[in-house]
ZATORRO-114910 format. One record per residue (C-alpha): residue in one letter; x negated, y negated, z negated. Coordinates in nm, 4 decimals, padded with zeros to 6 digits. Layout:
<nuvexs>
NUVEX   rest          x          y          z
NUVEX      A          X          Y          Z
...
</nuvexs>
This chain:
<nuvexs>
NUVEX   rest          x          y          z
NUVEX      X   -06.1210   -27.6330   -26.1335
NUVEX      X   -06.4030   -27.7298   -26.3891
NUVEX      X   -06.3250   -28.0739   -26.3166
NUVEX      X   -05.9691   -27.9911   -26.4419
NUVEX      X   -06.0631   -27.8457   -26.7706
NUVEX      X   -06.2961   -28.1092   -26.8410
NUVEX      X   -05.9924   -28.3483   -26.8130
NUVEX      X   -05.7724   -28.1413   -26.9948
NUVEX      X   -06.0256   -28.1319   -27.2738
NUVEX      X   -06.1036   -28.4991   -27.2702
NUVEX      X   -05.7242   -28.5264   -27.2573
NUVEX      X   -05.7013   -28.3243   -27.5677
NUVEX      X   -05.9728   -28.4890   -27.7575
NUVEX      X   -05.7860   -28.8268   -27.7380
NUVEX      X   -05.4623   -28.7387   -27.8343
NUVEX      X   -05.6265   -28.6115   -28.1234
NUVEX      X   -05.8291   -28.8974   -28.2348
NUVEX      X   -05.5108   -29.1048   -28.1746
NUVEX      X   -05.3252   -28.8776   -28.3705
NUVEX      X   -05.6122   -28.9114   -28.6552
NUVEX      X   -05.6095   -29.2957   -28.6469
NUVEX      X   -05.2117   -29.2925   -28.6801
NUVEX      X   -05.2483   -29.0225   -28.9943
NUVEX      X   -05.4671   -29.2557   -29.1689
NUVEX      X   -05.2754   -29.5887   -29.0742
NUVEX      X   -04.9597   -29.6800   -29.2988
NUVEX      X   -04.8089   -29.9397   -29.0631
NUVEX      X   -04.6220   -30.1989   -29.2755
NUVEX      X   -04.4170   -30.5510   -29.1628
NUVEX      X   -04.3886   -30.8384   -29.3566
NUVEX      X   -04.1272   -31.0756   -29.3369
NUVEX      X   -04.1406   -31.4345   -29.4797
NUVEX      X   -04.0439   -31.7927   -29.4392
NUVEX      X   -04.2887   -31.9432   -29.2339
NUVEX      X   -04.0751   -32.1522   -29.1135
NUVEX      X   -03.8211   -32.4804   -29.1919
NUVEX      X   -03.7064   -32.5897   -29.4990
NUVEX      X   -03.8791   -32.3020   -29.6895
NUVEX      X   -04.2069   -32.2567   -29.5272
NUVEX      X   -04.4471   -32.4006   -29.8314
NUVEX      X   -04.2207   -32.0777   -30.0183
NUVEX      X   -04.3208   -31.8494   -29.7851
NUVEX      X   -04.6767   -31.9321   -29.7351
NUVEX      X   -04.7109   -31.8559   -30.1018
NUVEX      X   -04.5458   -31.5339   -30.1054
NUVEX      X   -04.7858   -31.4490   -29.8295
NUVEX      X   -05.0305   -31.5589   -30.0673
NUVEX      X   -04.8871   -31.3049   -30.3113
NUVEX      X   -04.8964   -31.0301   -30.0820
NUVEX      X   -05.2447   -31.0340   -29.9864
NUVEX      X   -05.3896   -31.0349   -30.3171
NUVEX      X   -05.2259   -30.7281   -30.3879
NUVEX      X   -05.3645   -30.5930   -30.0385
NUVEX      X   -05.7081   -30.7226   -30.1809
NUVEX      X   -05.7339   -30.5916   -30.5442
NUVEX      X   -05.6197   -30.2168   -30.3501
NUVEX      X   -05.8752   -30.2754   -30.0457
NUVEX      X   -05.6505   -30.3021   -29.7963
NUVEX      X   -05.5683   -29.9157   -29.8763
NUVEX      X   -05.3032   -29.7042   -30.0011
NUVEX      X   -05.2699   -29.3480   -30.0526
NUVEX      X   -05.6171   -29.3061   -29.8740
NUVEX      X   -05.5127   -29.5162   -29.5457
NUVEX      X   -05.5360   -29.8367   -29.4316
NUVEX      X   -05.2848   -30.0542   -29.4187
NUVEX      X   -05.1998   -30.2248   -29.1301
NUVEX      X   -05.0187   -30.5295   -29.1541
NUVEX      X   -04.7496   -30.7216   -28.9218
NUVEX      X   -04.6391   -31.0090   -29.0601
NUVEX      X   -04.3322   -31.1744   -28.8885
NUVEX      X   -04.2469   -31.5313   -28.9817
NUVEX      X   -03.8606   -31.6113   -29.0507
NUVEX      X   -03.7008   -31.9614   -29.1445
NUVEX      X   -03.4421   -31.8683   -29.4151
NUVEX      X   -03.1433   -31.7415   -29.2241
NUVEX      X   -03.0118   -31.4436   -29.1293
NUVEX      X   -03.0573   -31.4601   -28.7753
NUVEX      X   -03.4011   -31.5419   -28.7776
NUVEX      X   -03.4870   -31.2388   -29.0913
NUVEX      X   -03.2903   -30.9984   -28.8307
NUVEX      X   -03.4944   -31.0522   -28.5651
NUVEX      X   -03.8097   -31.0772   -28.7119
NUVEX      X   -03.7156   -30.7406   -28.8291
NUVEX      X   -03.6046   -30.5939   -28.5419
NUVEX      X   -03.9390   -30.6541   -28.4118
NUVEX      X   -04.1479   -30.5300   -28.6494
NUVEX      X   -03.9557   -30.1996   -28.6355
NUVEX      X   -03.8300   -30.1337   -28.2767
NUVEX      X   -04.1232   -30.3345   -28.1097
NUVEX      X   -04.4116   -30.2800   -28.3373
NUVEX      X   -04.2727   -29.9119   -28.5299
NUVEX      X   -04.3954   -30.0018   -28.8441
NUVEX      X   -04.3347   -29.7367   -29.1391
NUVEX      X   -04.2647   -29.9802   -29.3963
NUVEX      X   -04.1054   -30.3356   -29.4266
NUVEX      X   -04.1845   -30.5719   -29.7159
NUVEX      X   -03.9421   -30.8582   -29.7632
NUVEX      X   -03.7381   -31.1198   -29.6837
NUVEX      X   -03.7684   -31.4074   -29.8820
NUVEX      X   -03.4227   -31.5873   -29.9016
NUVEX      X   -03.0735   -31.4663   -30.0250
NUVEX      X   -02.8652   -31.4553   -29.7293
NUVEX      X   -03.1695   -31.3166   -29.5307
NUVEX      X   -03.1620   -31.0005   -29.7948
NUVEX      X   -02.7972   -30.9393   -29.7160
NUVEX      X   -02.8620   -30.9096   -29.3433
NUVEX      X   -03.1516   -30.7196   -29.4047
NUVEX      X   -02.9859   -30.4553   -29.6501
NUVEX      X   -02.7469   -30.4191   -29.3589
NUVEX      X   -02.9734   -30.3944   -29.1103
NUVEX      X   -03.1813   -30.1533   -29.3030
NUVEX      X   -02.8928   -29.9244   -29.2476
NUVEX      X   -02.9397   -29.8551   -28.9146
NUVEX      X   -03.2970   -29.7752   -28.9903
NUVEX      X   -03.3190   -29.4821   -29.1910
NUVEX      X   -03.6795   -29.4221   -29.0903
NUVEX      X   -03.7952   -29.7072   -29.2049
NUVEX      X   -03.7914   -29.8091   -29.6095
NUVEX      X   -03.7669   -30.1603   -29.7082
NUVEX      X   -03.9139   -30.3394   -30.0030
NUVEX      X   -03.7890   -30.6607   -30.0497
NUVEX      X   -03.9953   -30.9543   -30.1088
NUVEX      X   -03.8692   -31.1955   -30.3526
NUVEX      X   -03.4790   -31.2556   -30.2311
NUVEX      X   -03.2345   -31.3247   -30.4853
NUVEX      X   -02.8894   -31.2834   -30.3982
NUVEX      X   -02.6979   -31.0420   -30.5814
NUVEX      X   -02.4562   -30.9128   -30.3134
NUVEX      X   -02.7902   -30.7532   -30.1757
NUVEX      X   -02.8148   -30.4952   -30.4285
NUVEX      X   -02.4449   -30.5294   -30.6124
NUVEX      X   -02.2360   -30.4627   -30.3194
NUVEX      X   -02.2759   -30.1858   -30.0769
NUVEX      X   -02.6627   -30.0976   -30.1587
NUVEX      X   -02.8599   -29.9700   -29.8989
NUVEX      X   -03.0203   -29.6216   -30.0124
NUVEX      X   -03.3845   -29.7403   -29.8003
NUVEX      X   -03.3681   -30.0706   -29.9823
NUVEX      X   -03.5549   -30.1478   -30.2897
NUVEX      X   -03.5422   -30.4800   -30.5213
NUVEX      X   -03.8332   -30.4930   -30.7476
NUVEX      X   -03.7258   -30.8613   -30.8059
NUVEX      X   -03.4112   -30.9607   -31.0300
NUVEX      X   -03.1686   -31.1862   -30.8660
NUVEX      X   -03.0672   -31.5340   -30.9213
NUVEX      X   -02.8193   -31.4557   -31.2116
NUVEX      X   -03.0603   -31.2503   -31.4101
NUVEX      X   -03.2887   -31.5447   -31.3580
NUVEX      X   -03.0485   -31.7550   -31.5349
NUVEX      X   -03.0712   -31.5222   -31.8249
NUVEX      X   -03.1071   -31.7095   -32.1266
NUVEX      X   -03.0568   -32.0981   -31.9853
NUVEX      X   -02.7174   -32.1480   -32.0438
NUVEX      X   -02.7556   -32.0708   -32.3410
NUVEX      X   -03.0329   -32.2585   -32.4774
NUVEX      X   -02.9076   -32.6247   -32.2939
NUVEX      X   -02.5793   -32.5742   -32.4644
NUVEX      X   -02.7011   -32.4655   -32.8241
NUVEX      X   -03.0891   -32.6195   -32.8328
NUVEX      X   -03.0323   -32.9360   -32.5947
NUVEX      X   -02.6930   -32.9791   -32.6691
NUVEX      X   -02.5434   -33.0375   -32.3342
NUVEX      X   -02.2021   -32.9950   -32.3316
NUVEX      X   -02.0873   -33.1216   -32.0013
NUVEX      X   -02.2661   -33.0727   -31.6466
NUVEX      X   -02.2580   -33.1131   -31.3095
NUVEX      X   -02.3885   -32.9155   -31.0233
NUVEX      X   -02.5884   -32.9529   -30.6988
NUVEX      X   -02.6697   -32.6667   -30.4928
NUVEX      X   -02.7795   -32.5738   -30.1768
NUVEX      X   -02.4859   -32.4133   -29.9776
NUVEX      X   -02.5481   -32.0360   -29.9611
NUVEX      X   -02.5864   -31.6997   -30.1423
NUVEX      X   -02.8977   -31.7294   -30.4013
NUVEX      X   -02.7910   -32.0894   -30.5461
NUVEX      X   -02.4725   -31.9314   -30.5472
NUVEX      X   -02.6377   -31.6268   -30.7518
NUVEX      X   -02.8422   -31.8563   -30.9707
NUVEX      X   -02.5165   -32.1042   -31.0778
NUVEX      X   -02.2832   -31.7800   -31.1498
NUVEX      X   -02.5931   -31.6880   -31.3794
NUVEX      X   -02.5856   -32.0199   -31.5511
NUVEX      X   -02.1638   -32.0643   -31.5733
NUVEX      X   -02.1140   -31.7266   -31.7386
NUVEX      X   -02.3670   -31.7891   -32.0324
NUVEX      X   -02.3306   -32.2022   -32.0336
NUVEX      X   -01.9476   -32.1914   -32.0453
NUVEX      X   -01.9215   -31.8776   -32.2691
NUVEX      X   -02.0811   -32.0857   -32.4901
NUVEX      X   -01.8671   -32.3356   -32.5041
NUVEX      X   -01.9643   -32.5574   -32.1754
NUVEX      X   -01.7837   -32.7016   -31.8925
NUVEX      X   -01.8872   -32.7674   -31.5775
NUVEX      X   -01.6536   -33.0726   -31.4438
NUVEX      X   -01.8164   -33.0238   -31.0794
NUVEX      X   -01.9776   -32.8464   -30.7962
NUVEX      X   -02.1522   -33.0125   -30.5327
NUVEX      X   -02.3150   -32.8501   -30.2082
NUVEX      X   -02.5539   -32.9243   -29.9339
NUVEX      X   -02.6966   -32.7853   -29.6318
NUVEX      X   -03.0271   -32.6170   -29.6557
NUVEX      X   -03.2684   -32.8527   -29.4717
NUVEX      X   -03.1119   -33.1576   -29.6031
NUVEX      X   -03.3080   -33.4497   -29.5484
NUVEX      X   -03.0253   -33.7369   -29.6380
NUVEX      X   -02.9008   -33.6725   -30.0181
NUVEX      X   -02.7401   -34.0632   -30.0508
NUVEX      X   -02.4147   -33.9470   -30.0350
NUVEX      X   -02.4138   -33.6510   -30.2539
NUVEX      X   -02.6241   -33.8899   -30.5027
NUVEX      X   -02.3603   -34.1237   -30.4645
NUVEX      X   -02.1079   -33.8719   -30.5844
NUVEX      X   -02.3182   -33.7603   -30.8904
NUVEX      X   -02.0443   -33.7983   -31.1636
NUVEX      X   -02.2191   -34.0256   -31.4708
NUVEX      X   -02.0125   -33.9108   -31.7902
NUVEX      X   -02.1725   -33.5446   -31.8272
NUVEX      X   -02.4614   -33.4719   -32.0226
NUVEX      X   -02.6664   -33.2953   -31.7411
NUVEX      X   -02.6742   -33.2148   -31.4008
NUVEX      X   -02.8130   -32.8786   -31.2754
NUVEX      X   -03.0029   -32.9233   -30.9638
NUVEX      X   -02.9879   -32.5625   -30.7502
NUVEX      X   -03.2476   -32.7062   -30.4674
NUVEX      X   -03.6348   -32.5666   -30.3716
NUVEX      X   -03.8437   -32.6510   -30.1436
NUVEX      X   -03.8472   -32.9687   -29.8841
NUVEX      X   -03.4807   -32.9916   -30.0039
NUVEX      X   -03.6025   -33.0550   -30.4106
NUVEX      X   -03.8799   -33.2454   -30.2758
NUVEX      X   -03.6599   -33.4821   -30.0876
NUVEX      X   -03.3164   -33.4695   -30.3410
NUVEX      X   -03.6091   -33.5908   -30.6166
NUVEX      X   -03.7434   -33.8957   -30.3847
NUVEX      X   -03.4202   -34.0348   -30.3382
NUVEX      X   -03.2939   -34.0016   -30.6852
NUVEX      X   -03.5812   -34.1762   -30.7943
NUVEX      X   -03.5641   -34.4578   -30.5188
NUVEX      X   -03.1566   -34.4826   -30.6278
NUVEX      X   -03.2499   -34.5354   -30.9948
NUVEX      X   -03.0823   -34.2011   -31.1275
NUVEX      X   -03.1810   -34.1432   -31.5067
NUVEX      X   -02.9558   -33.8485   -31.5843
NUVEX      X   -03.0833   -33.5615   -31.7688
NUVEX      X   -03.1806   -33.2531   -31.5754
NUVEX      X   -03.1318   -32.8684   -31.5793
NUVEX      X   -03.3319   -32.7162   -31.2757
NUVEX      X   -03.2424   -32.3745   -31.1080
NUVEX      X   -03.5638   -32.1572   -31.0891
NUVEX      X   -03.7415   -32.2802   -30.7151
NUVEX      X   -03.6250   -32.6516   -30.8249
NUVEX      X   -03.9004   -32.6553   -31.0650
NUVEX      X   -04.1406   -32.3270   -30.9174
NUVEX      X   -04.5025   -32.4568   -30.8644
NUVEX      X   -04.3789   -32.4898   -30.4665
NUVEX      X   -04.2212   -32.7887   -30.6004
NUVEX      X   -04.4504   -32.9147   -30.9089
NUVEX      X   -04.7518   -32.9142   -30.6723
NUVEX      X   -04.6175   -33.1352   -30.4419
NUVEX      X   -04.7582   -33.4343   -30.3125
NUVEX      X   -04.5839   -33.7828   -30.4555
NUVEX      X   -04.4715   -33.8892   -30.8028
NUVEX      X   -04.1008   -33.8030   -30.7698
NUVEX      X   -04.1711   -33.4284   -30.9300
NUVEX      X   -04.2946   -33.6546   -31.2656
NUVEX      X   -03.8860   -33.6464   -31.3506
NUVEX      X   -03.9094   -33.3313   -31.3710
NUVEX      X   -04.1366   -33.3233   -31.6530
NUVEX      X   -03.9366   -33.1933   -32.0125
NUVEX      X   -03.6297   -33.0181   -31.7568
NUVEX      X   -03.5432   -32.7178   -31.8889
NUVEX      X   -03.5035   -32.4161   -31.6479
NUVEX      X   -03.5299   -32.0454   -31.6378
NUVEX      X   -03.7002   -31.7501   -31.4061
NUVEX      X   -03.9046   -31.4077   -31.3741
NUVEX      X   -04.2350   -31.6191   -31.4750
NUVEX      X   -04.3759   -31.9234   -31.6998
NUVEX      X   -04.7062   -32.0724   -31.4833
NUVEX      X   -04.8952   -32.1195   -31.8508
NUVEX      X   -04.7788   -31.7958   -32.0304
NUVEX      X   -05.0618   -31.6298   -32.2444
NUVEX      X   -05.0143   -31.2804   -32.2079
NUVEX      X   -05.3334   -31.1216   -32.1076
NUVEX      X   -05.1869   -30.9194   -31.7896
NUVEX      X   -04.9998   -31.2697   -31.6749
NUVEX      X   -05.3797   -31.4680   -31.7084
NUVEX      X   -05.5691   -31.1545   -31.5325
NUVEX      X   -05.2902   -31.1905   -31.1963
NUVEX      X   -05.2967   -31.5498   -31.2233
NUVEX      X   -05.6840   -31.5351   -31.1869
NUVEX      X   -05.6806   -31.2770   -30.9272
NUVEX      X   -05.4918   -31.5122   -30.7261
NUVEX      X   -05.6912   -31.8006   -30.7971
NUVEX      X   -05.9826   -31.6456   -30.6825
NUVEX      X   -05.8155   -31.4827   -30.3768
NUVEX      X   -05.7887   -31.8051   -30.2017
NUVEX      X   -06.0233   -32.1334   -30.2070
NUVEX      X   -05.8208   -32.4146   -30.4320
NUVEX      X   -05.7154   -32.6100   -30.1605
NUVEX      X   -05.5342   -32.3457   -29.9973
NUVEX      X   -05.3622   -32.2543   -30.3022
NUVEX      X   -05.1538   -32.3535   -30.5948
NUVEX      X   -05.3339   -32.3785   -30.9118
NUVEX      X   -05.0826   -32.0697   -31.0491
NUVEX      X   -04.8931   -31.8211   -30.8378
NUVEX      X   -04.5272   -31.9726   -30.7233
NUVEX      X   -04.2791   -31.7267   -30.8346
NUVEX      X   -04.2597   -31.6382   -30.4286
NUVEX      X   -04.6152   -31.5510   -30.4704
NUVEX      X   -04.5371   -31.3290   -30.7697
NUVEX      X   -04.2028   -31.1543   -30.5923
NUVEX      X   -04.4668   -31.0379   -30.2916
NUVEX      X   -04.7182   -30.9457   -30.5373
NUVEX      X   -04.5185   -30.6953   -30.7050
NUVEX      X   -04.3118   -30.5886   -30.3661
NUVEX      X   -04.6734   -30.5090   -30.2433
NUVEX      X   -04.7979   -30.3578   -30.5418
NUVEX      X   -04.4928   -30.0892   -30.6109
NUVEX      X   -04.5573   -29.9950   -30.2480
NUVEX      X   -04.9212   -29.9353   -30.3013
NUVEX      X   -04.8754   -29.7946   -30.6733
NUVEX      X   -04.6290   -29.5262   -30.5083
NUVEX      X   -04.8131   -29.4128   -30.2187
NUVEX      X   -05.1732   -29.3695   -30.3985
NUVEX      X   -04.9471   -29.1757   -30.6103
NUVEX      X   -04.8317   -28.9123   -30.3399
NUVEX      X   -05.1174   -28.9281   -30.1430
NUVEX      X   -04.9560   -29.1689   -29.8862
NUVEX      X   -04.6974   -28.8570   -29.7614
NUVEX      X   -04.4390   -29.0137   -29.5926
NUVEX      X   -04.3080   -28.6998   -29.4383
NUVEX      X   -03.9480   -28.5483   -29.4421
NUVEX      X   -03.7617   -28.9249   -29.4286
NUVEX      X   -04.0108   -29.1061   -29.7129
NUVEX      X   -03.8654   -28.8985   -29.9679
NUVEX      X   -04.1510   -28.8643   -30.1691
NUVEX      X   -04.2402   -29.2365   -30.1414
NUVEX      X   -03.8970   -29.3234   -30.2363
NUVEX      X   -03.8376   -29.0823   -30.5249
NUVEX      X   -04.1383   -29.2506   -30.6181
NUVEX      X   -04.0067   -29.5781   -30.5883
NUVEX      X   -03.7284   -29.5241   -30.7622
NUVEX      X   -03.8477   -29.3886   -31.0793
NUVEX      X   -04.1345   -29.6510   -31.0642
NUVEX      X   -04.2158   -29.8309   -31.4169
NUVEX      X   -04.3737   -30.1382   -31.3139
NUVEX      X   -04.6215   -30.2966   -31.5171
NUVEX      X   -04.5597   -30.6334   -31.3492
NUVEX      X   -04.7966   -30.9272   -31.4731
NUVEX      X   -04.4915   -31.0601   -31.5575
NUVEX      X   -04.3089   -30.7819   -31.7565
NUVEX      X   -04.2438   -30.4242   -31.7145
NUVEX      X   -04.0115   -30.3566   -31.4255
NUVEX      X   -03.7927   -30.0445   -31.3676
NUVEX      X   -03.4877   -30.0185   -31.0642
NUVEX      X   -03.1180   -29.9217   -31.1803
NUVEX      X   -02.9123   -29.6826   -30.9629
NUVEX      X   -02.8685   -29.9477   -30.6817
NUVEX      X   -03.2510   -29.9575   -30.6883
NUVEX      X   -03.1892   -30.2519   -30.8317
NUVEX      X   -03.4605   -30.4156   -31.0661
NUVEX      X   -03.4101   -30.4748   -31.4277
NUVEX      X   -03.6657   -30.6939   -31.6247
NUVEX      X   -03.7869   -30.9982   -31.7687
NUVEX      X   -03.6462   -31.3625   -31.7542
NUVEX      X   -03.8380   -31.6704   -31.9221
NUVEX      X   -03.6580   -31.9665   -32.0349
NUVEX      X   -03.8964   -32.2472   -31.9655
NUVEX      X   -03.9102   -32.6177   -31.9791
NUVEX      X   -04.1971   -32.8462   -31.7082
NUVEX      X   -04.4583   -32.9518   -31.8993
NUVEX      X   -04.7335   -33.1706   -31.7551
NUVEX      X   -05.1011   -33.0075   -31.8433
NUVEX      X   -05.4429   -33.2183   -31.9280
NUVEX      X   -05.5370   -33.2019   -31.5753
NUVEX      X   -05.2365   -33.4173   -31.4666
NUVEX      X   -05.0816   -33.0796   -31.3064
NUVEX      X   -04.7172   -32.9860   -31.3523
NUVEX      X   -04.5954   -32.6378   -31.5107
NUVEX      X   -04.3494   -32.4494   -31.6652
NUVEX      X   -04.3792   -32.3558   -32.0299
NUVEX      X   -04.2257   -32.0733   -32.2379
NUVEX      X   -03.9676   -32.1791   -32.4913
NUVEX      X   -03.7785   -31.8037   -32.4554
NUVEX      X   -03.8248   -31.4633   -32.3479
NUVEX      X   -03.5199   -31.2171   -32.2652
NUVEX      X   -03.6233   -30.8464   -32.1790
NUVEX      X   -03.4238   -30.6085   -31.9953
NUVEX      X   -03.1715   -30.8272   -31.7989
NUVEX      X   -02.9561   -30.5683   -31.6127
NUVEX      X   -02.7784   -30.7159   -31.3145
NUVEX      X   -02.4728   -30.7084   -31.5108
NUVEX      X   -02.6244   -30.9443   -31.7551
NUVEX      X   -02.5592   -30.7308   -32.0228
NUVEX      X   -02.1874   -30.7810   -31.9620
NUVEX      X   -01.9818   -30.4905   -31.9440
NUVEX      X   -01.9470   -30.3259   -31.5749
NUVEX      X   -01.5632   -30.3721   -31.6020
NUVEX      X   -01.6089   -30.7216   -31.6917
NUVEX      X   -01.8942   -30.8293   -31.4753
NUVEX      X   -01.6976   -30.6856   -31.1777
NUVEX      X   -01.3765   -30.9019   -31.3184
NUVEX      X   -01.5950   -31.2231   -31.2433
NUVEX      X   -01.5940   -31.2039   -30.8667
NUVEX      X   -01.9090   -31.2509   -30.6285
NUVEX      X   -02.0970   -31.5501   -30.6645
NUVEX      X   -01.8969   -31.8590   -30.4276
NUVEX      X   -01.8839   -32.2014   -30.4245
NUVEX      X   -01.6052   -32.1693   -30.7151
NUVEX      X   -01.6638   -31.8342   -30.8497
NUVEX      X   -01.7532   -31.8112   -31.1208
NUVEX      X   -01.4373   -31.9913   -31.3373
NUVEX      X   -01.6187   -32.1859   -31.5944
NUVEX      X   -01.4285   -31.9955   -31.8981
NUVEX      X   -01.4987   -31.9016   -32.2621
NUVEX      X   -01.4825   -31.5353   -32.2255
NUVEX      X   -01.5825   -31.2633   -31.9362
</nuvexs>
């Protein structure tokens, strides 16, 4: 009989530490592109992530954080899984990304069926994530491709004076995103984009779509990133192209300038446009770029954050912000933690941050052209600054909605929205 109280005691003891170590564990899974055509992408937004995990301690809300991360390779397959395994097989209490556009979607829509569970995501950019159907345990603290276009159109139309352009874009939702961004402001203006031209992510063979590059427009806006840019650049190179370029915003990210080879040298004067300029002076910007630097030994880095890097950074950093902020309470469905998140002002390194009704976020785009730096390095400088791009684009709601979703045609390359 003593024996049996012992046990029952012992019993009792353990369930309690257990219960202690899962009070003061926050359980969180990342998800990122570790894989395929986007892998040097997500490697950096890993990057990202885990100097925000390093400037907090590894702790939020007084707990550790304990973190999953499960690799993806840029569809929506692969995101789904991954997901489904960090949160049916694993139980985490949080999720942090995914990376690419179409992954988003499926994760918005997965995120659904996981009320439990609330999702951050990590630096994908397509707007149907947010725009259509939002998910009320899914949180953007990254603009999407369109309001990363904010203020490019523009300024190659009026300041470079390209009237005429052609596009090239990999075949799914965020270059989609990004060239909707770019047609609404470049043909308002007065542009005209004579054609559209797709590929496959993971391309490897571009001769036939360089073939096809028309040679009486002014420009040609090149929608690629990663081993796609790398190897699209190559070839144009080895074909002789000389056209004038316009890049979409991971076409000329540091994922691509850093690469090894001499083809990223034509990118050197392209104009483009995104949520950060690699050499901007603004004290917060330096301090995060520095953080970073010294996060990681230089040959396991880039010399400045990747604008993956930066979308994880500030994914990881709302989540930590909001949960020293209420103690780490995620009781009663998260609803602290995601009033919290919702109301968030985020004083990003790279411009204040706050979420829209579709927890949607709303900040600021830099207009920047590749410059190459005394050190022989490649980066993007500021020649603009837009604040507050809505996800509307400052267009009104009526007319945004007029446009259509982002397609291989849509949107019409008119004069007026």
């Amino acid at each position: 009989m003593k024996i049996g109280v012992r046990g029952a005691i012992a019993a009792s003891v353990i369930a309690m530490s257990s219960s202690a170590v899962v009070a003061d564990t926050i359980k969180v899974g990342v998800l990122a592109t570790l894989e395929g055509t986007y892998t040097v992408l997500g490697e950096d937004g890993i990057r990202g992530l885990k100097t925000a995990l390093g400037q907090a301690n590894n702790m939020a809300g007084g707990k550790e954080l304990e973190i999953i991360i499960a690799s993806t390779d840029a569809s929506p397959d692969s995101a789904v899984r991954a997901a489904k395994k960090v949160v049916e097989q694993d139980n985490v209490d949080i999720v942090v990304g995914p990376l690419s556009g179409s992954e988003g979607i499926a994760i918005r829509d997965y995120s659904k069926t996981q009320p439990q569970v609330t999702f951050i995501n990590g630096i994908s950019g397509a707007q149907e994530t947010t725009y259509v159907d939002p998910s009320e345990n899914f949180f953007r603290f990254n603009m999407d491709g369109a309001q990363w276009s904010a203020g490019l159109g523009d300024y190659v139309f009026n300041e470079k004076g390209y009237k005429t352009v052609a596009t090239v874009g990999e075949d799914y939702s965020f270059i989609y995103t990004q060239v909707l961004g770019f047609a609404t402001e470049f043909c308002a203006a007065g542009g005209e984009i004579t054609e559209r031209l797709w590929v496959p992510l993971g391309t490897k063979d571009f001769a036939s779509i360089i073939a096809s590059l028309p040679d009486d427009v002014d420009a040609i806006y090149l929608g690629l990133g990663g081993g796609d840019a790398v190897n699209f650049l190559n070839q144009y190179q080895q074909a002789g192209g000389d056209a004038k370029l316009i890049g979409g915003s991971i076409m000329v990210d540091g994922t691509v300038l850093n690469s090894k080879g001499k083809a990223k040298e034509a990118l050197i004067g392209v104009p483009s446009s995104g949520p950060q300029a690699d050499t901007w002076e603004n004290e917060k910007w330096q301090a995060y770029v520095k953080a970073y630097q010294d996060a990681f030994p230089p040959e396991e880095r880039f010399p400045s954050p990747s604008l993956l890097g930066t979308g994880y950074y500030n994914a990881t950093s709302a989540m930590i912000q909001v949960l020293n902020a209420i103690d780490g309470d995620l009781s009663d469905g998260h609803a602290k933690f995601r009033a919290g998140l919702a109301s968030l002002q985020l004083d990003a390194p790279n411009g204040m941050i706050t979420l829209d009704e579709n927890r949607q976020a709303i900040g600021t785009n830099f207009v920047t052209e590749v410059a190459e730096l005394d050190d022989g390095t490649l980066a993007t400088k500021v020649v603009a600054v837009v604040e507050g791009v809505n996800q509307t684009l400052g267009i009104d709601p009526e007319s945004f909605a007029a446009i259509g979703l982002p397609s291989r045609e849509t949107p019409e390359c008119k004069a007026s929205y």
